[in-house]
Backbone bond lengths (Angstrom), bond angles and torsions (degrees), N, CA, C in turn:
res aa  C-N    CA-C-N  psi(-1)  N-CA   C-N-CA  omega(-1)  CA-C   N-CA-C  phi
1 X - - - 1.444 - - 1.515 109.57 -
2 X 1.344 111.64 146.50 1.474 109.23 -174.99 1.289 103.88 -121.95
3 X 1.348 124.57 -157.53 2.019 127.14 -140.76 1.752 70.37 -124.76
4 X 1.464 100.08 138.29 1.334 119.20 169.33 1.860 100.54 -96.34
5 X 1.667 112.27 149.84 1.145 112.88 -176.91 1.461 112.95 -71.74
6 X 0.842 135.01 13.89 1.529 136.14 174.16 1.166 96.43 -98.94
7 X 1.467 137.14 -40.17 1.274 134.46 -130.04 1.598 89.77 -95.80
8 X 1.231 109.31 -40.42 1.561 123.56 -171.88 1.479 113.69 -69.56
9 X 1.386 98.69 -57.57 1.571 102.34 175.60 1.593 115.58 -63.83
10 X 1.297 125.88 0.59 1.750 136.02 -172.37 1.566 105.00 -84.56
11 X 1.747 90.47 -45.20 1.407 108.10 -176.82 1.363 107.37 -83.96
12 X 1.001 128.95 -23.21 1.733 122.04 -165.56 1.896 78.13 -83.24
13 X 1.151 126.77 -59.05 1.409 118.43 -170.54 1.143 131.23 -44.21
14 X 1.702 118.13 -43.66 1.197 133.49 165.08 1.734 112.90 -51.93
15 X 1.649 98.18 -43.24 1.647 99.02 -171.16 1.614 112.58 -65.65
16 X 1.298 93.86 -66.40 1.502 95.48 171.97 1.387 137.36 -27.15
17 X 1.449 104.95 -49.49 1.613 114.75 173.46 1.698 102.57 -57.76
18 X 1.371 124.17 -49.19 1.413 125.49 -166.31 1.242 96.93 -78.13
19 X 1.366 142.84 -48.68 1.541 134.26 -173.91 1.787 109.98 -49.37
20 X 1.481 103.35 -41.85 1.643 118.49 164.65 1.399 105.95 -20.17
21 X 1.181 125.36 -50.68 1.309 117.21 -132.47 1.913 121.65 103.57
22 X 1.162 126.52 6.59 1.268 142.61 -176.77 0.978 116.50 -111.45
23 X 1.442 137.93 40.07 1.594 124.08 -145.77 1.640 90.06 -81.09
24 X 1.174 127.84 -57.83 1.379 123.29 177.48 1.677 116.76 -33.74
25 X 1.090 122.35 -29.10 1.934 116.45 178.39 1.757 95.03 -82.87
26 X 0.653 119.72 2.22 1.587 118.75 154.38 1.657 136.06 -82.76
27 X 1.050 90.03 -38.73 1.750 97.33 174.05 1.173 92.96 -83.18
28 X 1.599 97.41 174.05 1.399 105.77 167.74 1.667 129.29 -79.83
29 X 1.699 97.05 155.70 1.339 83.84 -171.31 1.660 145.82 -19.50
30 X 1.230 127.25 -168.58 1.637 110.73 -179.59 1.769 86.53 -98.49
31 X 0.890 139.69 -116.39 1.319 140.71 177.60 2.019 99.92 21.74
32 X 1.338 91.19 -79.90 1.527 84.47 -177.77 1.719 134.40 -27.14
33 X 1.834 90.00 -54.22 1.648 133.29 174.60 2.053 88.51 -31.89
34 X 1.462 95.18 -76.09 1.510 111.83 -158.18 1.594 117.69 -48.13
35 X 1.633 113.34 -28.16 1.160 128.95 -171.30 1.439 105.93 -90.36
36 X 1.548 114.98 -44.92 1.645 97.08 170.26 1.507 109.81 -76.79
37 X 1.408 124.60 -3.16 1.568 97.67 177.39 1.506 103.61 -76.54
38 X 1.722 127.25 -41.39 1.349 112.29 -164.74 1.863 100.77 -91.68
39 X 1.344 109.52 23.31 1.811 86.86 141.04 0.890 119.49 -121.51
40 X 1.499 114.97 -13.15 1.922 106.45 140.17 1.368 120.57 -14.11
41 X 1.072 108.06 -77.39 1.558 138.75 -144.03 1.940 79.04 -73.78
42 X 1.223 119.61 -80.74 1.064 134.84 -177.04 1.786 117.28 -16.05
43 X 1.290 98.27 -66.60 1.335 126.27 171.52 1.862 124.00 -57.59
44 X 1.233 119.30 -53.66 1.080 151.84 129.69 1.531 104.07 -17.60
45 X 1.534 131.35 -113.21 1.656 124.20 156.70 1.593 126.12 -5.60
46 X 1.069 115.82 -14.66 1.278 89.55 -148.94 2.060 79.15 -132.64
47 X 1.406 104.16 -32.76 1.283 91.61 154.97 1.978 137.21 -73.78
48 X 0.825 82.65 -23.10 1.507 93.88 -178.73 1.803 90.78 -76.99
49 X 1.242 142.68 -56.70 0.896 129.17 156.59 1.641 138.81 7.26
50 X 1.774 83.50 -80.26 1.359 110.49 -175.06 1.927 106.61 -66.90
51 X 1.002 79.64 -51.15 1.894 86.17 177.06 1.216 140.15 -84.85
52 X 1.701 92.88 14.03 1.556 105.81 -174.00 1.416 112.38 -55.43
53 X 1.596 114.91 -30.11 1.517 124.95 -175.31 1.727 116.86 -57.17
54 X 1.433 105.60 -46.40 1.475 134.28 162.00 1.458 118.61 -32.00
55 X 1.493 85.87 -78.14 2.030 107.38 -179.19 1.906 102.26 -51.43
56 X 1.554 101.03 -37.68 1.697 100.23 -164.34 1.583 101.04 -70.30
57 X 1.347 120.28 -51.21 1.767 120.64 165.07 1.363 122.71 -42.73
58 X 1.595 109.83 -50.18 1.654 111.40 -172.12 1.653 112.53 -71.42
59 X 1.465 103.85 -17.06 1.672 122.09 172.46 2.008 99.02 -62.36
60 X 0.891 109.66 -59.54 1.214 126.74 -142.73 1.810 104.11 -75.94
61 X 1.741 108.64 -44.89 1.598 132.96 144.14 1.596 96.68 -23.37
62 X 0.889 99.78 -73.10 1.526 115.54 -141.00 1.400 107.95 -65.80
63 X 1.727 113.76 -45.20 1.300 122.95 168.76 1.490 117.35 -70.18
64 X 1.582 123.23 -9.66 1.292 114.64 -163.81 2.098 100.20 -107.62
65 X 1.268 94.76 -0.77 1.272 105.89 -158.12 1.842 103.66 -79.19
66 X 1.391 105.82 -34.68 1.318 115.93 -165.61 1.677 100.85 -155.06
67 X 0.973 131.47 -6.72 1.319 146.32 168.90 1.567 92.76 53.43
68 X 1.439 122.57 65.09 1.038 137.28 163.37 1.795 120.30 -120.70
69 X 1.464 125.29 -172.43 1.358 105.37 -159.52 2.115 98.78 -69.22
70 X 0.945 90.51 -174.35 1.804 105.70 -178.29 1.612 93.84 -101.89
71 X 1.178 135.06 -74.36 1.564 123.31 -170.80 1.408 95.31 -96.79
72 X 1.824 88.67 -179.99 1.631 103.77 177.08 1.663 76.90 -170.01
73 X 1.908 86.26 126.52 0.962 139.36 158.60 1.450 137.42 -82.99
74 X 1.887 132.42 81.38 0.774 135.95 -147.91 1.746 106.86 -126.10
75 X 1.275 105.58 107.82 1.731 119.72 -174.76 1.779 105.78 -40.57
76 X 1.613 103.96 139.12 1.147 102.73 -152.80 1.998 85.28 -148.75
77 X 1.221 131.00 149.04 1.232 143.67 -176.15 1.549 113.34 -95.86
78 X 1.988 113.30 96.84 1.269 79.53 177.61 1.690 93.89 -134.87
79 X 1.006 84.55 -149.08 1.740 101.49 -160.20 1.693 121.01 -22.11
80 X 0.654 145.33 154.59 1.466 137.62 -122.70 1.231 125.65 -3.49
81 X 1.384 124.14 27.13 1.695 117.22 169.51 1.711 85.23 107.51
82 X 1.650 130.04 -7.62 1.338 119.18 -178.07 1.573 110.99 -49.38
83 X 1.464 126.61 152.11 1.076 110.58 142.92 1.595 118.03 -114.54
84 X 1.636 95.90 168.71 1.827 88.36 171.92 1.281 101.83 179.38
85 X 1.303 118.19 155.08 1.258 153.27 -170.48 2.022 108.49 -41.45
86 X 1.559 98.08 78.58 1.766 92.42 -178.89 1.745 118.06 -89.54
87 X 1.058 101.34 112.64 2.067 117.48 -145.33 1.502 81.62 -92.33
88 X 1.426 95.11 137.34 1.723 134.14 175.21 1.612 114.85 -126.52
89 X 1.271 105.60 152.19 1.513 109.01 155.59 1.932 111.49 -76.03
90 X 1.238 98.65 119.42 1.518 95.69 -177.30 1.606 132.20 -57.66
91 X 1.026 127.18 106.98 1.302 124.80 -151.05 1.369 103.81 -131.24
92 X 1.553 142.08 33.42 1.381 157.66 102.69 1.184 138.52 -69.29
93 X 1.182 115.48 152.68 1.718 112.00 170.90 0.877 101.66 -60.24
94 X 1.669 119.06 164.58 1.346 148.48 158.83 1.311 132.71 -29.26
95 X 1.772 101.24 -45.15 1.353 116.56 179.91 1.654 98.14 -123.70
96 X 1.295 90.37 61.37 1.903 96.30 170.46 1.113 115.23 -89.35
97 X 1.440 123.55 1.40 1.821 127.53 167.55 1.183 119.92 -72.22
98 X 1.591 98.71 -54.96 1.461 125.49 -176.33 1.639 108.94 -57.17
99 X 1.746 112.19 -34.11 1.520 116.03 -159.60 1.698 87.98 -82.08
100 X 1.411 128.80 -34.42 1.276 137.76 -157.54 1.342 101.06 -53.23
101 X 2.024 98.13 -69.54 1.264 122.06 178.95 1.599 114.20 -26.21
102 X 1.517 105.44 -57.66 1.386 114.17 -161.86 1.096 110.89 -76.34
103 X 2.037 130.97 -16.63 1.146 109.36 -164.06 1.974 93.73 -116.15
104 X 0.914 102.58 -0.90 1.400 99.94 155.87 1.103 111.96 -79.22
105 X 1.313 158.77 -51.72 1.451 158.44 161.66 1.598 117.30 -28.84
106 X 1.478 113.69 -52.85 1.362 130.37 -177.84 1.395 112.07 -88.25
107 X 1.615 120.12 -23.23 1.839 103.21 -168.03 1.642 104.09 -121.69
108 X 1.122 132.88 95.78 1.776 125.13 -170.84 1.263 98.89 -53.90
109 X 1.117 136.83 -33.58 1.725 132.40 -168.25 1.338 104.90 -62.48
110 X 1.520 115.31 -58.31 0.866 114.64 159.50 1.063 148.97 -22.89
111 X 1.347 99.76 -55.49 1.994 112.00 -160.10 1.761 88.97 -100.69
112 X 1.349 136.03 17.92 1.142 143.99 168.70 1.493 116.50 -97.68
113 X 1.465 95.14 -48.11 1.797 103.67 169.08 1.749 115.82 -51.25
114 X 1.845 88.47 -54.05 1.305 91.25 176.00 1.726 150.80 -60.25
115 X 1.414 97.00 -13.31 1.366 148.53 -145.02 2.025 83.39 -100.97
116 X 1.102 105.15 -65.62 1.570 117.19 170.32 1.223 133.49 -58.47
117 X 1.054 104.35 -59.00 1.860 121.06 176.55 1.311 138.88 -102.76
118 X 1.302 91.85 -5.67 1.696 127.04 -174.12 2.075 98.41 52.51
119 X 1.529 124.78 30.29 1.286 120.35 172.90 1.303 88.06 -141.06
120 X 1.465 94.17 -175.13 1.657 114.36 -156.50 1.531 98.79 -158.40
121 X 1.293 120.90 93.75 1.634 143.22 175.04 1.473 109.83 -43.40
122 X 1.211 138.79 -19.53 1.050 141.10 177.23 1.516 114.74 -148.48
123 X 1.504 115.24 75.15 1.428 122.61 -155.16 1.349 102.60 -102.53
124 X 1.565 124.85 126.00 1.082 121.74 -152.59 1.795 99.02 -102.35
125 X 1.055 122.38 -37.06 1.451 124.68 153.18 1.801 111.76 -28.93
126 X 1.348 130.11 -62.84 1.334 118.97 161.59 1.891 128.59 -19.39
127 X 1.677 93.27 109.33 1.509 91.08 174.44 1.540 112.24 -55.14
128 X 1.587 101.36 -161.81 1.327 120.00 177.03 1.321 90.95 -75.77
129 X 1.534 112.83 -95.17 1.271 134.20 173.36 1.689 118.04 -30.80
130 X 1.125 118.68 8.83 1.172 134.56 163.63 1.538 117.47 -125.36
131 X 0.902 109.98 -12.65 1.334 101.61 160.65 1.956 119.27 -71.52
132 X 1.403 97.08 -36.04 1.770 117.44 177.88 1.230 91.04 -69.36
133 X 1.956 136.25 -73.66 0.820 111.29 -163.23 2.177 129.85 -67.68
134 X 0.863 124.03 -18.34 1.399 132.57 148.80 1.619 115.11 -38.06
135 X 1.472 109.88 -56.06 1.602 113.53 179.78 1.497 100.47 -46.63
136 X 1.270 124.53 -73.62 0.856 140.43 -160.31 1.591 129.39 -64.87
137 X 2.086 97.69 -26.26 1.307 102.95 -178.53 1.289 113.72 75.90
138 X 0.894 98.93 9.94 1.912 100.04 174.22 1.545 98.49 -85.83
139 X 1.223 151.04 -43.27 0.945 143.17 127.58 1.651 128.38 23.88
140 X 1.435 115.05 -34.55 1.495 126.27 -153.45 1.725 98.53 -114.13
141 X 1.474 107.66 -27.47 1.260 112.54 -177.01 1.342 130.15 -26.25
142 X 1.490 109.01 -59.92 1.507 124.96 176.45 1.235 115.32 -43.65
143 X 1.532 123.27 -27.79 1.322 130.09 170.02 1.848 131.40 -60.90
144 X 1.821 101.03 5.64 1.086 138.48 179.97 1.934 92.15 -79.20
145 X 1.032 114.44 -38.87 1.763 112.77 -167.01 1.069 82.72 -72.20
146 X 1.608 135.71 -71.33 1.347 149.75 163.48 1.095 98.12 35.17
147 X 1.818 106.00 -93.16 1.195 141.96 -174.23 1.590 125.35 -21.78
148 X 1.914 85.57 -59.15 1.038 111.12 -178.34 1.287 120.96 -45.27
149 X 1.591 112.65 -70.90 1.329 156.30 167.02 1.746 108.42 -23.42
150 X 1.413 103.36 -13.26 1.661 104.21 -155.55 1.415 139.08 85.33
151 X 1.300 106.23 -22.93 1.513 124.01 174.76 1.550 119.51 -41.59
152 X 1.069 93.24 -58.28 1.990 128.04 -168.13 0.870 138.59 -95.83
153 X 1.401 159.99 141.34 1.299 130.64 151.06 1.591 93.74 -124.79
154 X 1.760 90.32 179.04 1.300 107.30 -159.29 1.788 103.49 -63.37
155 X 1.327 115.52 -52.98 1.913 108.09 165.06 1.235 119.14 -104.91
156 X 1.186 127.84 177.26 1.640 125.89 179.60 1.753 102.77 157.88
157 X 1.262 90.10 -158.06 1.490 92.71 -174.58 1.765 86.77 -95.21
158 X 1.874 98.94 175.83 1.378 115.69 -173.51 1.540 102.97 -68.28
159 X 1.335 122.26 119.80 1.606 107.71 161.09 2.140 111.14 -69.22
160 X 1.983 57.37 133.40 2.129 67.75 -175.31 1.715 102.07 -116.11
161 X 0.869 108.07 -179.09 1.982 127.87 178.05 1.058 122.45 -107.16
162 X 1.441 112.38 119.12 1.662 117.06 173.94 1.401 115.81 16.10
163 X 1.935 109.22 -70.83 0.930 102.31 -159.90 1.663 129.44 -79.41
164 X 1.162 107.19 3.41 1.606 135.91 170.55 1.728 102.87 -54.75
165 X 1.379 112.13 -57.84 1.656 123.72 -140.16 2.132 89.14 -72.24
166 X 1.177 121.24 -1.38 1.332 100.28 165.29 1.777 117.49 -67.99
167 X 1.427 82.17 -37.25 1.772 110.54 -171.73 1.452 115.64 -61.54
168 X 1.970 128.81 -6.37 1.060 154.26 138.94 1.377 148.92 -61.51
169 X 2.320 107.15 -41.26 0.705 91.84 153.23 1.624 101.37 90.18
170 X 1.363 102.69 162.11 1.403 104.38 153.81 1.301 134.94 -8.08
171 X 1.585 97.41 -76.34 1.325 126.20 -175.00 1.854 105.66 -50.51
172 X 1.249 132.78 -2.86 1.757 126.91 177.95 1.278 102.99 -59.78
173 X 1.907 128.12 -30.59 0.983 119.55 -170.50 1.399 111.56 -52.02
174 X 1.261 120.81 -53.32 1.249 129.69 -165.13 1.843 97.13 -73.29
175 X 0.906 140.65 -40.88 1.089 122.93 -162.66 1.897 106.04 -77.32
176 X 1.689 101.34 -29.30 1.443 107.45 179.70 2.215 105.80 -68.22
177 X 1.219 118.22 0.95 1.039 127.76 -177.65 1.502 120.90 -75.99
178 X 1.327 117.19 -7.97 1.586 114.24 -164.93 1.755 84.06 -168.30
179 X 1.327 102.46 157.67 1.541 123.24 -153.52 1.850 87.38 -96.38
180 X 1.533 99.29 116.18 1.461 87.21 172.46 1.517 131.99 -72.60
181 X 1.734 121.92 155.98 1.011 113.89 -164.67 1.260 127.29 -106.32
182 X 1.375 133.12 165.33 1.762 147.81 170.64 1.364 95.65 -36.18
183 X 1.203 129.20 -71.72 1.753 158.52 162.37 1.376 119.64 -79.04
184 X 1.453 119.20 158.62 1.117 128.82 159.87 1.674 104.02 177.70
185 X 1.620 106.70 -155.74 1.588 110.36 -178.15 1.131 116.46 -64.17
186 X 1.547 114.81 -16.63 1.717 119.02 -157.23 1.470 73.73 -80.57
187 X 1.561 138.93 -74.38 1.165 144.25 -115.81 2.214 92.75 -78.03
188 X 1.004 78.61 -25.85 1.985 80.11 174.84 0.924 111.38 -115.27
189 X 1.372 128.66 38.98 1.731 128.41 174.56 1.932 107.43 -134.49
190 X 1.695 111.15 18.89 1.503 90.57 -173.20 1.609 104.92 125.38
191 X 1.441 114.04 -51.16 1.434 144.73 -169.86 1.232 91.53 27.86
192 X 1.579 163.42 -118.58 1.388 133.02 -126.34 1.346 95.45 -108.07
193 X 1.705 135.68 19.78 1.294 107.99 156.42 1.318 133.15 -107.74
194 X 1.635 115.58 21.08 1.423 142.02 150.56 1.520 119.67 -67.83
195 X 1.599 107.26 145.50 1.333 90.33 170.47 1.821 129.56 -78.04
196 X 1.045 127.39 -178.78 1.208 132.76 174.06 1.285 122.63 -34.08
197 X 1.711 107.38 -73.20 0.843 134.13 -166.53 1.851 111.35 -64.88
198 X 1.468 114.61 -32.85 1.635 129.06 135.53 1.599 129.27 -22.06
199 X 1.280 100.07 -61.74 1.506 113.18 155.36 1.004 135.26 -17.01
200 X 1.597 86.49 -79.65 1.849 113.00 168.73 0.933 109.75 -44.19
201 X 1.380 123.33 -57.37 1.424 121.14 -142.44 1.915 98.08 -99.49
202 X 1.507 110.56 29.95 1.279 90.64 179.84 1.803 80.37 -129.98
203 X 1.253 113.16 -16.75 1.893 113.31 156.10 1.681 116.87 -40.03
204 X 1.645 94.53 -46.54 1.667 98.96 -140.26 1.875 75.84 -93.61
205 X 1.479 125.46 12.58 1.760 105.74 177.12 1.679 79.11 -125.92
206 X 0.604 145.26 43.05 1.613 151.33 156.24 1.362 94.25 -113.94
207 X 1.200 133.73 -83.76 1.420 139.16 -169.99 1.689 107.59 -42.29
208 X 1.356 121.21 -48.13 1.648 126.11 166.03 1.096 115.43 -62.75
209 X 1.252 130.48 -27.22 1.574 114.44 172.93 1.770 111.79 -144.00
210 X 1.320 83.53 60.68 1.873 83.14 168.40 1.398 105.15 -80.93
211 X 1.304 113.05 165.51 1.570 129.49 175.58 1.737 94.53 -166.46
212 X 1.435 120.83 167.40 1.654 121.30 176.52 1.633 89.57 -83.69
213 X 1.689 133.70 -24.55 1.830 102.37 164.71 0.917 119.09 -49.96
214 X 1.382 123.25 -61.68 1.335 137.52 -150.16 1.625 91.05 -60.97
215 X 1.334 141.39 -62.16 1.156 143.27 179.22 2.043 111.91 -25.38
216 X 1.502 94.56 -65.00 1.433 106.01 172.34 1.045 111.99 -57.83
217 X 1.603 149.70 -21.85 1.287 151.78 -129.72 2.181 87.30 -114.11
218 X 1.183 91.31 -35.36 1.899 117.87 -167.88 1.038 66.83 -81.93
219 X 1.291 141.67 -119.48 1.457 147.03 -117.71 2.033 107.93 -49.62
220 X 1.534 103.28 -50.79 1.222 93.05 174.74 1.681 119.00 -64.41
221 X 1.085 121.93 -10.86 1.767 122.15 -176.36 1.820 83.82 -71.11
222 X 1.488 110.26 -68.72 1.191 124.87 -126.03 2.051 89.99 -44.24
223 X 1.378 135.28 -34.19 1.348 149.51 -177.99 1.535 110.72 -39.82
224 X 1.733 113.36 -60.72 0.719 105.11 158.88 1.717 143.12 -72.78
225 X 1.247 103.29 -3.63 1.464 120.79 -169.03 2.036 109.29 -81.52
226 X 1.325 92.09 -44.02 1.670 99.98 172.59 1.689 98.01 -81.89
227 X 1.309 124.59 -50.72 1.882 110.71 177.07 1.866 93.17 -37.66
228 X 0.994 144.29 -47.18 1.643 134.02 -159.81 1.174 89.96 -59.62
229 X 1.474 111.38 -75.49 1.663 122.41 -152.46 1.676 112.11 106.02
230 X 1.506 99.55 -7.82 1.613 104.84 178.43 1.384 118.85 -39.26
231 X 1.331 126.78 120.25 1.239 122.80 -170.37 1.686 142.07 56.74
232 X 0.907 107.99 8.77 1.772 136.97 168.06 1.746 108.64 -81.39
233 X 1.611 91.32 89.14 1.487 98.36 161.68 1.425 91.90 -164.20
């Protein structure tokens, strides 16, 4: 799938203004701004709450499974170009760098997939118990502190990695404009079985027409979107 001309020119608009020096006339209004942070926060609190019982089991899985760490913390690009620590339930081996390294070196199919999508459909580094938690997206939870923390909010565009933001272009301004989210269009559109460039272009129509519905409108898809499993690996 390719970038529709609206979609491009939304984003070149958004970027531009923030590359200016304006990064704030990019987000949404201030009023607006203030109201999705405290149902962030709101939402966020009150889930971690509820699921503390959850998080305390999937901790416990996770550590008993391989007696390796419980999260993993993997640098992530957000709002003004910040980076910081976007926390997962760990759901690789130990030496999933080392396996990366090596099987990009040894498999071209591989290191072609990877090369594209920055994932790998049949990732052999993936635990057991990480393979379930991925299905399920339970996996993403921890990204609830995220939230908390300021990092995150509950929708937004996909937080991506350094090495992504060539693959943007220009256009990072706009995406470095608003705190990426838990959810968004990617996460109810397919999420890794779209192409890339899909992605983008479902960032840069999030960023053109946010409103706090449209937010709620995302959050209620996203329910049915993990019940599929569409694209979750």
């Amino acid at each position: 799938m390719t970038w529709d001309a609206h979609s491009f020119e939304a984003w070149s608009r958004v970027g531009r203004s923030a590359k200016d020096g304006d990064l704030h006339s990019s987000r949404p209004r201030a009023a607006g701004r203030s109201s999705k942070r405290a149902i962030d926060l709101l939402i966020a609190i009150t889930a971690l709450i509820l699921l503390s019982p959850l998080l305390l089991i999937v901790a416990i899985i996770v550590k008993m499974s391989d007696r390796g760490p419980v999260f993993y913390s993997h640098t992530r690009i957000g709002v003004g170009g910040a980076p910081f620590g976007c926390l997962k339930f760990r759901t690789m081996k130990t030496d999933a760098s080392a396996q990366l390294a090596e099987l990009l070196q040894n498999n071209p199919a591989a290191r072609s997939e990877w090369e594209e999508t920055r994932k790998l459909k049949d990732d052999p580094r993936v635990t057991a118990v990480g393979e379930i938690l991925r299905r399920s997206s339970i996996d993403e939870l921890p990204q609830l502190i995220n939230i908390v923390r300021g990092d995150m909010s509950l929708v937004g565009p996909r937080p991506i990695t350094a090495e992504e933001l060539p693959r943007y272009g220009e256009h990072i301004w706009a995406y470095m404009a608003v705190r990426p989210g838990l959810t968004g269009h990617w996460q109810t559109s397919g999420r890794n079985d779209v192409s890339y460039e899909y992605r983008v272009s479902l960032d840069v129509h999030y960023l053109d027409n946010w409103s706090l519905g449209r937010d709620f409108v995302i959050i209620a898809k996203t329910i049915p979107a993990l019940f599929s499993q569409r694209g979750s690996y």
